[in-house]
Structures are given as structure tokens and as C-alpha cells.
C-alpha positions, 0 to 999 in steps of 0.5 A: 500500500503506497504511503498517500493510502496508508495516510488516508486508512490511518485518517479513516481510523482516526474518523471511525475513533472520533465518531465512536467517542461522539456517540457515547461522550453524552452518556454519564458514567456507569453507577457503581453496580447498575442494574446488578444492585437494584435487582438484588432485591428481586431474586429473580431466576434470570433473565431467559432471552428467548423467552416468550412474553407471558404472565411469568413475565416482568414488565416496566409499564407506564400508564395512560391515566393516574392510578394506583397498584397494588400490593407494594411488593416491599410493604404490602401498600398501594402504589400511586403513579403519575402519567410520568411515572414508571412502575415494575410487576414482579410476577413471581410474587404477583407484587408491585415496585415502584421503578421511576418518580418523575417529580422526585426524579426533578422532572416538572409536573404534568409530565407525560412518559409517551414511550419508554425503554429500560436497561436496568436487568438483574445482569446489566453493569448500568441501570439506565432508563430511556423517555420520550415525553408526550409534549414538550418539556423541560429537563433537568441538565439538559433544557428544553426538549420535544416529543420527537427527541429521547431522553436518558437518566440514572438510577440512583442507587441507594433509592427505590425509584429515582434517577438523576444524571440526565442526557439527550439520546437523540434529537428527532429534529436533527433526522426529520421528526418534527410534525405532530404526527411524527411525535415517537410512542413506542421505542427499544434500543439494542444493546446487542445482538443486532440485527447482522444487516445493521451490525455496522451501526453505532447504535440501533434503534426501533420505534413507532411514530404517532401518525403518519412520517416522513422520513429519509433512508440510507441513500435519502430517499424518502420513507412514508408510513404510519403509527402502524409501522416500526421504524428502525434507526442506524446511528452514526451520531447521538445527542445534541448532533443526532445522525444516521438514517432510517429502515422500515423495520417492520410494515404494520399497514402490509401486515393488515395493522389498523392505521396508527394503531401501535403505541408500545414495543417490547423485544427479547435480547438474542439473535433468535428473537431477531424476528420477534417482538411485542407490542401494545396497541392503542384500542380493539386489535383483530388480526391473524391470530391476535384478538384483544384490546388496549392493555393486551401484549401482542407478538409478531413473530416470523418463526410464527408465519409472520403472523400477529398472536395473543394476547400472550399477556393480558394486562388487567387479567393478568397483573391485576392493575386497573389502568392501561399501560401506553409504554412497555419494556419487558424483562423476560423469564424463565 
């Protein structure tokens, strides 16, 4: 290789380095023991990354309405969550725990959780949780932000459900979400086992808009759908300069989904999850096999023949709570 090409493979390198740091230089430092510490409590049988959603399951939900839940799985009281608040079902003991306080947590009131993921699991070194807010909020250490963007936050180890530290993930702006309708209402972001097509991202995510988008591809062609689709975004750039482009990850209107009907998205970790996840939707969902309603857990899954099932959890049946959850991570078991 001549010296002018190994000049340009060292620079290249230098690019890729520089890009990498620019993705997680916004992110705080890990906690001292994350997801390991707060799970303790828990004593759970670990996580099953294959596992099927079902009523063994532990999900993070949170809820369209203020409500309560009950039993407390550390006292036996209720619960009372806020739109803005997070709470975990802790199947195994059919109990509750509070997960995450906005206003103690320093987050305004009335605020409003539209989508959510957590990466707080009983093996995870970081106990991290994700936010997209209903409307347009202010945020502790990180100002003004709008229903398009993701916003990130700590645990604070020591306590039961509040988080600190707060950052921008991703600024919907900077990719082409800014209408009404391009507001995000379902989100899961990978932590490994990518997809092997999109295994050159810095970082993967999926999600699901309000109503109708229209987005610019790999090669910037424009994207149109709806709130029935799930988007999927290839990150060469996080926060405050948010860049990539965007996939349809899943067709929701050719698989016969009712326009904008998604409104939650949960998905195993594993390469044999790969073309399988869940979901919740906004009201009554017949098709395929699925027959259900809102607070239903739905699955797509290819090794089904790409079909809809379930409800494999039904939520009020199931966990007991009254409410209906609009936002959904799940930690799948055994």
C-alpha cells in the first residue's frame, strides 16, 4: 500500500475513533453496580432471552391515566403513579415496585412518559432508563426538549425509584421528526445482538411514530408510513448532533395493522428473537391470530408465519392493575 493510502486508512481510523467517542461522550458514567444492585432485591431466576412474553413475565409499564397498584411488593401498600411515572410487576410474587418518580426524579409536573425503554436487568453493569415525553418539556441538565427527541437518566442507587444524571439520546429534529404526527410512542434500543444487516451501526434503534412520517433512508430517499409501522434507526451520531438514517423495520399497514394503531414495543435480547417482538396497541386489535384490546401484549413473530398472536399477556387479567399501560419494556423469564 503506497504511503498517500496508508495516510488516508490511518485518517479513516482516526474518523471511525472520533465518531465512536461522539456517540457515547453524552452518556454519564456507569453507577457503581447498575442494574446488578437494584435487582438484588428481586431474586429473580434470570433473565431467559428467548423467552416468550407471558404472565411469568416482568414488565416496566407506564400508564395512560393516574392510578394506583397494588400490593407494594416491599410493604404490602398501594402504589400511586403519575402519567410520568414508571412502575415494575414482579410476577413471581404477583407484587408491585415502584421503578421511576418523575417529580422526585426533578422532572416538572404534568409530565407525560409517551414511550419508554429500560436497561436496568438483574445482569446489566448500568441501570439506565430511556423517555420520550408526550409534549414538550423541560429537563433537568439538559433544557428544553420535544416529543420527537429521547431522553436518558440514572438510577440512583441507594433509592427505590429515582434517577438523576440526565442526557439527550437523540434529537428527532436533527433526522426529520418534527410534525405532530411524527411525535415517537413506542421505542427499544439494542444493546446487542443486532440485527447482522445493521451490525455496522453505532447504535440501533426501533420505534413507532404517532401518525403518519416522513422520513429519509440510507441513500435519502424518502420513507412514508404510519403509527402502524416500526421504524428502525442506524446511528452514526447521538445527542445534541443526532445522525444516521432510517429502515422500515417492520410494515404494520402490509401486515393488515389498523392505521396508527401501535403505541408500545417490547423485544427479547438474542439473535433468535431477531424476528420477534411485542407490542401494545392503542384500542380493539383483530388480526391473524391476535384478538384483544388496549392493555393486551401482542407478538409478531416470523418463526410464527409472520403472523400477529395473543394476547400472550393480558394486562388487567393478568397483573391485576386497573389502568392501561401506553409504554412497555419487558424483562423476560424463565
Amino acid at each position: 500500500m503506497s504511503t498517500g493510502r496508508w495516510l488516508r486508512f490511518g485518517l479513516c481510523l482516526a474518523a471511525v475513533a472520533a465518531l465512536l467517542l461522539l456517540v457515547v461522550a453524552a452518556r454519564p458514567a456507569a453507577a457503581s453496580s447498575g442494574g446488578i444492585a437494584r435487582w438484588a432485591q428481586l431474586a429473580g431466576d434470570g433473565i431467559a432471552p428467548n423467552d416468550i412474553a407471558g404472565p411469568d413475565d416482568d414488565p416496566v409499564v407506564s400508564f395512560t391515566t393516574p392510578g394506583t397498584v397494588s400490593p407494594n411488593c416491599n410493604d404490602g401498600t398501594d402504589i400511586h403513579y403519575g402519567v410520568g411515572d414508571m412502575v415494575l410487576y414482579w410476577a413471581k410474587f404477583e407484587c408491585w415496585l415502584p421503578w421511576f418518580d418523575a417529580e422526585g426524579s426533578g422532572l416538572p409536573a404534568g409530565t407525560d412518559i409517551n414511550a419508554l425503554h429500560d436497561e436496568c436487568g438483574p445482569t446489566e453493569p448500568r441501570c439506565d432508563l430511556y423517555f420520550v415525553f408526550a409534549k414538550a418539556q423541560r429537563v433537568p441538565d439538559v433544557g428544553r426538549v420535544q416529543p420527537h427527541d429521547i431522553v436518558g437518566a440514572q438510577w440512583v442507587e441507594g433509592t427505590q425509584d429515582i434517577a438523576d444524571n440526565f442526557w439527550l439520546v437523540f434529537d428527532g429534529s436533527d433526522v426529520g421528526l418534527t410534525t405532530a404526527s411524527e411525535r415517537i410512542d413506542a421505542l427499544f434500543l439494542f444493546d446487542e445482538d443486532r440485527p447482522p444487516a445493521y451490525a455496522h451501526c453505532a447504535e440501533l434503534g426501533l420505534g413507532s411514530t404517532v401518525g403518519n412520517y416522513r422520513v429519509r433512508d440510507q441513500w435519502g430517499n424518502w420513507l412514508t408510513g404510519g403509527g402502524e409501522d416500526i421504524l428502525g434507526f442506524c446511528a452514526s451520531s447521538l445527542g445534541p448532533d443526532t445522525a444516521g438514517y432510517w429502515f422500515v423495520y417492520h410494515d404494520g399497514s402490509a401486515e393488515g395493522m389498523p392505521r396508527q394503531a401501535l403505541i408500545g414495543l417490547a423485544r427479547e435480547e438474542g439473535n433468535k428473537a431477531i424476528g420477534r417482538f411485542n407490542f401494545l396497541t392503542k384500542g380493539p386489535f383483530q388480526v391473524d391470530q391476535a384478538d384483544g384490546g388496549a392493555g393486551d401484549v401482542f407478538e409478531f413473530s416470523t418463526y410464527n408465519d409472520s403472523i400477529y398472536r395473543g394476547p400472550l399477556l393480558r394486562f388487567a387479567e393478568d397483573t391485576g392493575a386497573a389502568g392501561v399501560p401506553d409504554s412497555i419494556h419487558i424483562y423476560y423469564f424463565d
